[in-house]
N, C-alpha and C positions, 0 to 999 in steps of 0.2 A: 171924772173917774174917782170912785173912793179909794179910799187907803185902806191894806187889809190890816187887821187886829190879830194880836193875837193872847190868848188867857191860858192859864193852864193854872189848873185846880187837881190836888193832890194830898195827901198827908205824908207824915214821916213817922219812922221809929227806927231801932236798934235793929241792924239784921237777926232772922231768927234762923236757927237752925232746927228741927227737929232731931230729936236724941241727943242735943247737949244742955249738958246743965243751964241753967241761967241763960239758955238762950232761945229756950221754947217760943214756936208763938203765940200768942193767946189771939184766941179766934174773938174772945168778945172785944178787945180792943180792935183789930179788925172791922170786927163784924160796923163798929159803933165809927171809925173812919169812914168807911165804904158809906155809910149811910150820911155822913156830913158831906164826903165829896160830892156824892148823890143830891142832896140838896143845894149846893153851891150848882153844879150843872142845870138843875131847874132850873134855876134865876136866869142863869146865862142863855138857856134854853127858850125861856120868856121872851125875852131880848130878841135873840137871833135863833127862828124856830130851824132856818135849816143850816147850820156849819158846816163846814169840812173838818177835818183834823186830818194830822200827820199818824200813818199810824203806827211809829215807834213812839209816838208821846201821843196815846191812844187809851181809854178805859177800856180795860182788862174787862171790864162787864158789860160793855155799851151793846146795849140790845137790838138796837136799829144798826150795829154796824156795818153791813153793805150800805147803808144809805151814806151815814155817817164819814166813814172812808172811801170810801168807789163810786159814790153817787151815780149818777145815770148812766156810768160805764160796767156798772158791774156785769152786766147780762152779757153783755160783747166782751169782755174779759174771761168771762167765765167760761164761754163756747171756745176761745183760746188756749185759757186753760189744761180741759178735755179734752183739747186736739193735741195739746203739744204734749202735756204731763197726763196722760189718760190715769197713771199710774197712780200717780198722788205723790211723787218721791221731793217736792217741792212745796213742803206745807210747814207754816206757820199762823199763830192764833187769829184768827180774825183774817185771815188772809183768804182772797180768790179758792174759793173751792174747799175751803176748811171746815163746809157745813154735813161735808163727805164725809167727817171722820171723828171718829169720839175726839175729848177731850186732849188725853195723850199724845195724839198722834200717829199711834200704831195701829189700830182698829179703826175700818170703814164701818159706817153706819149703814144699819138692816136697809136695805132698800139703796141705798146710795149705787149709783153709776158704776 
């Protein structure tokens, strides 16, 4: 039996606030993060093409997330979901059934259930 691993690839900075002085965020610093974390994840991704992660220490971007986080359960979680929260009143990012809903939170997506 292997041993699990486990990596965690991220940047740092200053908390930012929007609308206070000297504490704005600068999207290009951002933008230039995201894109190194981005490449540290390919490498890892090279490696180990299918992971899991935790998804409180989860990329905020990860494209494949149902795979990523929920792997083969996503479908059968997902029909749960709908049965039990038909509403959506139990949503967070990247979570079961969060593809229902804009970005926010507050708005269902045109077409969504």
């Amino acid at each position: 039996m292997s041993k699990p691993e486990l990596a965690i690839c991220g940047a740092e900075g200053a908390p930012a606030y929007p609308g206070i002085a000297s504490h704005e965020p600068d999207a290009a610093v951002a933008r230039a993060d995201a894109s190194a974390v981005g490449k540290a994840m390919d490498a890892l991704r090279a490696l180990v093409p299918d992971p899991g992660s935790y998804l409180s220490e989860s990329d905020f971007f990860e494209a494949r997330w149902r795979e990523s986080f929920w792997g083969p359960n996503y479908a059968r979680l997902l029909a749960g979901k709908r049965a039990y929260d038909a509403d959506g009143l139990f949503f967070v990012h990247h979570g079961v059934g969060s593809e229902d809903w804009n970005f926010d939170g507050f708005t269902r997506v045109t077409g969504a259930p």
